[in-house]
N, C-alpha and C positions, 0 to 999 in steps of 0.2 A: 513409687518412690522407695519404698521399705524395702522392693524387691531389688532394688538395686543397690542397696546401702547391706543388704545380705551379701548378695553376690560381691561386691568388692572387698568385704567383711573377710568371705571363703576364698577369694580369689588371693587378696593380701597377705592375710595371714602366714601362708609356710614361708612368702617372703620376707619378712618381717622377724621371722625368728632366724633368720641368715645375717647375724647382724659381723661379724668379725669372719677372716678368712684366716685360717689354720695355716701357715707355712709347714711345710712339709720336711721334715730335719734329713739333711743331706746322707744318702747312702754310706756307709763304709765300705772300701773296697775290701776285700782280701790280704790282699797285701797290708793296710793300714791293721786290720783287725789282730795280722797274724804277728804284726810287728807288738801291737798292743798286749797280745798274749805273753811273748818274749819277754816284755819288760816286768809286764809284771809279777812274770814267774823267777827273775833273776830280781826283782825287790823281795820275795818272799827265801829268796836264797840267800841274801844277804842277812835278814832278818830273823833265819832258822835259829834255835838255838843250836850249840853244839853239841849240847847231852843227849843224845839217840839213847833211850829205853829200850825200843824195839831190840836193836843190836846185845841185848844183854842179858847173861841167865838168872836164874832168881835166887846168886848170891851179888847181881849186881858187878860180875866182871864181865868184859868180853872174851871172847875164846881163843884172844889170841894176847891175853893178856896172864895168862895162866901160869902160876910159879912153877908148879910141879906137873907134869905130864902124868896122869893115871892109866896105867896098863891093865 
């Protein structure tokens, strides 16, 4: 009797811890993903500020905004 009350014990068991089944989250195609990219690189454009640093020397003007040309 023991020996079967083990055995269905061990036999049970891994099934038993299978209690819910994981749905599986639908693929992205390529196309969806690439449109997803799109979007959200024209939300970050819309978003940018407009003061470019990079664009400027380190009296803070651009180079094509220069009073006087230096020869």
């Amino acid at each position: 009797m023991t020996k079967f009350l083990i055995a269905a014990l061990i036999v049970m068991g891994p099934a038993a811890a299978q209690t819910s089944e994981v749905q599986p989250k639908p693929s992205v195609t390529d196309r969806e993903q690439v449109q997803a990219d799109r979007a959200k690189a024209a939300a970050e454009e819309r978003n940018a500020p407009t003061a470019r640093p990079w664009d400027r020397d380190a009296s803070g003007k651009r180079p094509w905004e220069r009073s006087s040309v230096t020869k």
